[in-house]
VMD Tcl script that draws the C-alpha trace (Angstrom):
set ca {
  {0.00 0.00 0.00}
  {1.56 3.37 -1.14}
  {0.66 4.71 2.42}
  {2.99 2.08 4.05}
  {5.40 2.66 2.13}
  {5.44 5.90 2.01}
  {5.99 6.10 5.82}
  {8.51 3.45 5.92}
  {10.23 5.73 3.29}
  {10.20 9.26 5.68}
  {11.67 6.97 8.65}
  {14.35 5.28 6.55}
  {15.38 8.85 5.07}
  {15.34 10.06 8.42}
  {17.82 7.45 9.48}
  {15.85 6.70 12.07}
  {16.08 2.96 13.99}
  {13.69 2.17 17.01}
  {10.32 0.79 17.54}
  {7.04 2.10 19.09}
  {4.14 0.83 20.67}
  {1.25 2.19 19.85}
  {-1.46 2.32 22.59}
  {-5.01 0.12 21.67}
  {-8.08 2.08 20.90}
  {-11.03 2.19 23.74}
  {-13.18 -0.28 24.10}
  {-16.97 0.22 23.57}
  {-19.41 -1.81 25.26}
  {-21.88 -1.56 21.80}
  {-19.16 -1.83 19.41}
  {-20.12 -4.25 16.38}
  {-17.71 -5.67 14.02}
  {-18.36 -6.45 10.45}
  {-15.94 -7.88 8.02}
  {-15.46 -6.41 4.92}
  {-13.88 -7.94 1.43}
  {-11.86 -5.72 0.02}
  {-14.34 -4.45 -2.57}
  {-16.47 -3.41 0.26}
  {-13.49 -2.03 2.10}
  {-12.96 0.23 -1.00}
  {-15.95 1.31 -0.97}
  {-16.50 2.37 2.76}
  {-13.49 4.25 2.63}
  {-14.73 6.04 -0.34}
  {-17.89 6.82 1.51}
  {-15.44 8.40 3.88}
  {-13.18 10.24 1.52}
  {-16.53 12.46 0.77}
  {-17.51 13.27 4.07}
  {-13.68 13.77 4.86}
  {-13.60 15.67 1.08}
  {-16.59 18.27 2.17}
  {-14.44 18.64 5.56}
  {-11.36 19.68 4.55}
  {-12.98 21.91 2.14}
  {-12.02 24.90 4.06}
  {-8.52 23.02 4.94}
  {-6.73 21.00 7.23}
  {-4.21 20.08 9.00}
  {-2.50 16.92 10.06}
  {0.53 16.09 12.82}
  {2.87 12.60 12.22}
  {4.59 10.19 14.47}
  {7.05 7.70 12.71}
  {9.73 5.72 14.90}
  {12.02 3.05 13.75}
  {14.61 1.82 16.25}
  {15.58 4.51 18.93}
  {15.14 7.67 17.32}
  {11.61 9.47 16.38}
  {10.18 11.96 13.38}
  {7.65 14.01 13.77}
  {5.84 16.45 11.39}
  {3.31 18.47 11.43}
  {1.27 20.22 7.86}
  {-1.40 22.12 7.02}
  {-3.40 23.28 4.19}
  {-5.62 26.51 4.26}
  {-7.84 26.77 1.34}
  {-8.47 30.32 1.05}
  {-5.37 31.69 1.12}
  {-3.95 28.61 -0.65}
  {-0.95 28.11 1.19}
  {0.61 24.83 3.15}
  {3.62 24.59 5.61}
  {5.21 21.58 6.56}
  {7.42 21.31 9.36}
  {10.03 18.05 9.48}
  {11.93 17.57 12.42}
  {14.47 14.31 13.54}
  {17.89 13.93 15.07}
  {17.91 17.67 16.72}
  {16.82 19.17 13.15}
  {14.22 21.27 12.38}
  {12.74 21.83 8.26}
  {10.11 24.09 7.49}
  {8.57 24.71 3.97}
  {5.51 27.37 3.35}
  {4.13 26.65 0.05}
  {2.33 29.22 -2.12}
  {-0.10 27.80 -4.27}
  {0.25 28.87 -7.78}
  {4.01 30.96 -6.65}
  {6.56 28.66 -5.13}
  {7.85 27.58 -1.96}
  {9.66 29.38 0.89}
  {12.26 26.80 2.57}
  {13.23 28.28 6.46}
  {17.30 28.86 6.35}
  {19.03 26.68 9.24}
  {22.52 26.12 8.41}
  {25.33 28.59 9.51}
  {26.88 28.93 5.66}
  {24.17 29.98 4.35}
  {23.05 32.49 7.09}
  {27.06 33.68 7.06}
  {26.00 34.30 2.96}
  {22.80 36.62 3.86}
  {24.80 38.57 6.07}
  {27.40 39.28 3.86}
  {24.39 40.75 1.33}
  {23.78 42.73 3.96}
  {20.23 41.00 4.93}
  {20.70 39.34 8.00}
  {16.96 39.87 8.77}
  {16.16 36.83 6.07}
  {14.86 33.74 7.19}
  {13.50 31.95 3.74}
  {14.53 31.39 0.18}
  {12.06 31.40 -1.89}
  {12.13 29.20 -5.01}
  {9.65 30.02 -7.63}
  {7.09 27.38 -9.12}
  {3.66 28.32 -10.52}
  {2.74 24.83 -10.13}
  {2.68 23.90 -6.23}
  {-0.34 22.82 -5.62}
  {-1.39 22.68 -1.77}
  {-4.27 20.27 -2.80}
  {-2.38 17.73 -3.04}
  {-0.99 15.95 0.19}
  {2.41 14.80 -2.33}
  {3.87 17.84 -1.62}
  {4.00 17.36 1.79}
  {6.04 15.24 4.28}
  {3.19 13.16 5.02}
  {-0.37 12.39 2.97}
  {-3.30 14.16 3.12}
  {-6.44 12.65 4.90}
  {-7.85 12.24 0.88}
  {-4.55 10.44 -0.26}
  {-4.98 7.93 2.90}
  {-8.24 6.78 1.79}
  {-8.15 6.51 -1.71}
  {-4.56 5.11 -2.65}
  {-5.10 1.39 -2.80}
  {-7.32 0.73 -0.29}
  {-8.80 -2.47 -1.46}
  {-7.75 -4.58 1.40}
  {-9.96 -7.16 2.92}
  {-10.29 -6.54 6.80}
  {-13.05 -5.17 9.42}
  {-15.05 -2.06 10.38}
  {-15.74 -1.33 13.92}
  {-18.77 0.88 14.75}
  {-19.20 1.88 17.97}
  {-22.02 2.86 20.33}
  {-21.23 6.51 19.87}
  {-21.14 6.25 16.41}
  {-17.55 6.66 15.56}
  {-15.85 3.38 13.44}
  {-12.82 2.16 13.06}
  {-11.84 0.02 9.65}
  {-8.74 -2.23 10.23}
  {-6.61 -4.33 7.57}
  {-3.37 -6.02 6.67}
  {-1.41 -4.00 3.39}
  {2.47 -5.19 2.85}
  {2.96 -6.64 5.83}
  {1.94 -4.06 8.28}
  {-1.53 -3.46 10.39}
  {-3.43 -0.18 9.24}
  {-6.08 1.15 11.53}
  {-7.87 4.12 10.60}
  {-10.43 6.18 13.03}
  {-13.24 7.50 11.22}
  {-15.77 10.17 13.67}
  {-19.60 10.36 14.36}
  {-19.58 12.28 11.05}
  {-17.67 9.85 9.26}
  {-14.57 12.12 8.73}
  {-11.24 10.66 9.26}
  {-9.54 11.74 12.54}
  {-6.28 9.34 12.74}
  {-4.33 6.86 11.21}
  {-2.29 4.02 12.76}
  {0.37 1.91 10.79}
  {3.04 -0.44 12.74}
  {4.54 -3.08 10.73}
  {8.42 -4.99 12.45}
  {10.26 -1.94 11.65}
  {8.42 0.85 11.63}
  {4.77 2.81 13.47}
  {3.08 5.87 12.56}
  {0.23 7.74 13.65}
  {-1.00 10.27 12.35}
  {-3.90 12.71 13.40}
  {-6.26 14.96 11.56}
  {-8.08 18.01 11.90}
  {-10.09 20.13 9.37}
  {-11.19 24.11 8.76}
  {-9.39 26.58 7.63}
  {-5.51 27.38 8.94}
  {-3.70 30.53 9.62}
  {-0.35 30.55 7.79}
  {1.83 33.01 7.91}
  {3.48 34.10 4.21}
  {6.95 35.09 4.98}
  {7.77 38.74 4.44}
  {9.55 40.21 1.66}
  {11.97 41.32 4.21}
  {12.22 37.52 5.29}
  {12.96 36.10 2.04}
  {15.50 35.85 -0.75}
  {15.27 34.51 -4.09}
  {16.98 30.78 -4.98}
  {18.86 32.91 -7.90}
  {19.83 35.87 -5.38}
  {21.18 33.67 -2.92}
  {22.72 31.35 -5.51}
  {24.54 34.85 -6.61}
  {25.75 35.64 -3.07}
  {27.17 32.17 -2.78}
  {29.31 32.41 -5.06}
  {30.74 36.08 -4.24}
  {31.10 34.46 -0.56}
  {33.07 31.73 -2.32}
  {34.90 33.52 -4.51}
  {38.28 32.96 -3.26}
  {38.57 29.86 -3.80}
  {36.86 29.79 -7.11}
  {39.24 32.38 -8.35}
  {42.24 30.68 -7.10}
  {41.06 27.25 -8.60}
  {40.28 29.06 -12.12}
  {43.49 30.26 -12.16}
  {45.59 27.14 -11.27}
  {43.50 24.83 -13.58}
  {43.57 27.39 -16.44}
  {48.13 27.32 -16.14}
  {47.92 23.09 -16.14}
  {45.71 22.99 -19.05}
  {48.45 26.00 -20.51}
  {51.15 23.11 -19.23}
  {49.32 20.52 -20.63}
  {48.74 22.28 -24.29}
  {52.56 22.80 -24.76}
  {53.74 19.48 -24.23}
  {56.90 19.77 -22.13}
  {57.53 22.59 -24.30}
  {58.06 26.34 -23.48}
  {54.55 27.80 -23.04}
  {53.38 30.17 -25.46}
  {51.45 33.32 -24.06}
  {48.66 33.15 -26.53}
  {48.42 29.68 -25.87}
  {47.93 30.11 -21.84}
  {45.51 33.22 -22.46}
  {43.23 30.77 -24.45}
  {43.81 28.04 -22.18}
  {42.93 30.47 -18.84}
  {40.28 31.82 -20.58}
  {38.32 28.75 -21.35}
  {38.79 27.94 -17.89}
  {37.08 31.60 -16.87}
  {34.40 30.16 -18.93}
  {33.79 27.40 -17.08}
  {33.58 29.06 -14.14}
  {31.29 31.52 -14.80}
  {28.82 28.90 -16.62}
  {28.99 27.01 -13.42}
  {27.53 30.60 -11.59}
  {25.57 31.44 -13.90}
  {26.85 34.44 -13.74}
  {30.01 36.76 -15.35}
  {31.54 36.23 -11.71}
  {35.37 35.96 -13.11}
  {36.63 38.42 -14.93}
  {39.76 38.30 -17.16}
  {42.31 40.75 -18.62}
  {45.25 40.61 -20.65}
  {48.96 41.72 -18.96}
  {52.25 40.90 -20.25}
  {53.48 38.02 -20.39}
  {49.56 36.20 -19.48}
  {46.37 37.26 -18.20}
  {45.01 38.83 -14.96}
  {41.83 37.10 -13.40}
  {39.40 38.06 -10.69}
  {36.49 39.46 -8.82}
  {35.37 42.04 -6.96}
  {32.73 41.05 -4.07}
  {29.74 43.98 -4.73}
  {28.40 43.87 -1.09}
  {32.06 43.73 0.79}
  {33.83 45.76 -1.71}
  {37.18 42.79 -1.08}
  {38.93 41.80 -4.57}
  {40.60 38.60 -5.19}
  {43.33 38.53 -8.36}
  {45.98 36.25 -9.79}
  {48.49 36.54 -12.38}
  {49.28 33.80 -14.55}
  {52.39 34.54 -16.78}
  {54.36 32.10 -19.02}
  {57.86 31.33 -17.74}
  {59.87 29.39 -20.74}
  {58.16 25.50 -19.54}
  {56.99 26.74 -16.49}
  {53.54 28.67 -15.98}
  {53.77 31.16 -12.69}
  {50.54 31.65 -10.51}
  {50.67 34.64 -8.16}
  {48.06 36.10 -6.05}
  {48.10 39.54 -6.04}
}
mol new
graphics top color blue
foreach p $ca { graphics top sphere $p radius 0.5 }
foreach p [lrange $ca 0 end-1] q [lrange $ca 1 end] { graphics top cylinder $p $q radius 0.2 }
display resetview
């Protein structure tokens, strides 16, 4: 079942290795069980999936439990339908991810490591939290796009499995089966909306727990958030010393390389150099090296536009030899 696996996915990802035991329902003095094939299984759950359908209408929101072995995962998402926007928060081993997705605009992923903080504050926006990647097609409809499913993707993704529906004396049910080896329960309410889902299998449980109406997400700020491309751009600057250094050195062995054992000719390392500038600046996306002609080789470099700091090397022809010098 795609839900099983999809689980037993997020805690293998998550390196995660130790089991959970997941506490028995209540029992009901009235409750009456019925077994179901799994045609009829199919089709109660797809009774469900429209009452559950017409309550998440508005939007929802759902929090996860997976354990495998000693260490836990948790995650919590939501969905609010007016403002069409999601977050997902994904947290295991001391680590925290957050995502706010923007239906129809893209997705703003929260910044945690140090690099790329140390690479805002160079751009002189250490107030930015997010980077925001643009895609016009998120879609916060659909549960895929999320660390866990939605309550929708639960009950319809191969659910014909033959097992049993418990309805008890208040009128909630609960429908159990069997799917790849693990034991499924899922908790259905008084209204017949879906309200929590248990999977435990040898290796790995889950439980997850739902709740519907509309959520309030906050959109990042514009003062929060930096583009994918603008941060890609500062990345580079921040690394720039190295990838000027590199450009140089690998530009005066292919010179080396070109001439053989022979003397190296100065037209010869300015082409070689320059195809390694190239390179470099395809690999940015971005003119970030820059390259000038001197006697005897070339000049390359770059001038950081938010620190104002220049790197530069030299790279001259010397009879066999090639000589890099920072300058």
């Amino acid at each position: 079942m795609p839900l099983v696996r999809t689980l037993a996915a997020l805690a293998t990802a998550a390196c995660l290795t130790a089991g959970v035991l997941v506490a028995p329902g209540a029992a009901y003095a009235a409750d009456v069980v019925t077994s179901l094939t799994a045609g009829e299984m199919e089709n109660a759950l797809a009774g469900v999936g429209t009452t559950t359908g017409a309550a998440s209408a508005d939007g929802w929101r759902s929090d996860m439990s997976i354990t495998r072995g000693s260490m836990a995962m948790s995650a919590h998402y939501a969905v609010d339908a007016a403002t069409r926007l999601g977050l997902s928060r994904l947290e295991f081993d001391g680590d925290l991810f957050t995502r706010v997705f923007a239906g129809g605009r893209g997705t703003y992923d929260y910044i945690t490591d140090s690099r790329t903080r140390a690479v805002v504050t160079m751009m002189k926006r250490p107030g930015v939290r997010y980077m925001f990647g643009a895609d016009t097609s998120v879609d916060v409809s659909d549960g895929d796009d999320f660390f866990g499913p939605s309550p929708l993707t639960v009950l319809t993704e191969d659910a014909a499995h033959a097992g049993t529906r418990t309805v008890h004396d208040d009128g909630s049910a609960d429908f159990a089966f069997t799917a790849d080896g693990s034991a499924v329960q899922l908790a259905v309410d008084a209204a017949g909306v879906l309200t929590r889902v248990d999977v435990t299998d040898p290796e790995v449980a889950a439980v997850l727990t739902f709740g519907y109406g509309p959520q309030v997400i906050a959109l990042p700020t514009a003062a929060q958030t930096i583009s994918v491309d603008s941060l890609a751009r500062g990345a580079h600057y921040y690394a720039m010393a190295g990838i000027i250094s590199a450009t140089a050195r690998e530009g005066a062995a292919r010179a080396r390389r070109a001439a053989k054992g022979g003397n190296v000719d100065v037209e010869s390392l300015r082409k070689a150099v320059k195809r390694e500038v190239s390179g470099s600046n395809r690999d940015a996306g971005f003119a970030l090296v820059k390259i000038k002609n001197v006697r005897g080789g070339v000049k390359v470099g770059a001038t950081n536009p938010w620190t104002g700091r220049t790197v530069a090397y030299t790279v001259k022809a010397s009879g066999r030899k090639v000589v890099v010098k920072r300058l």
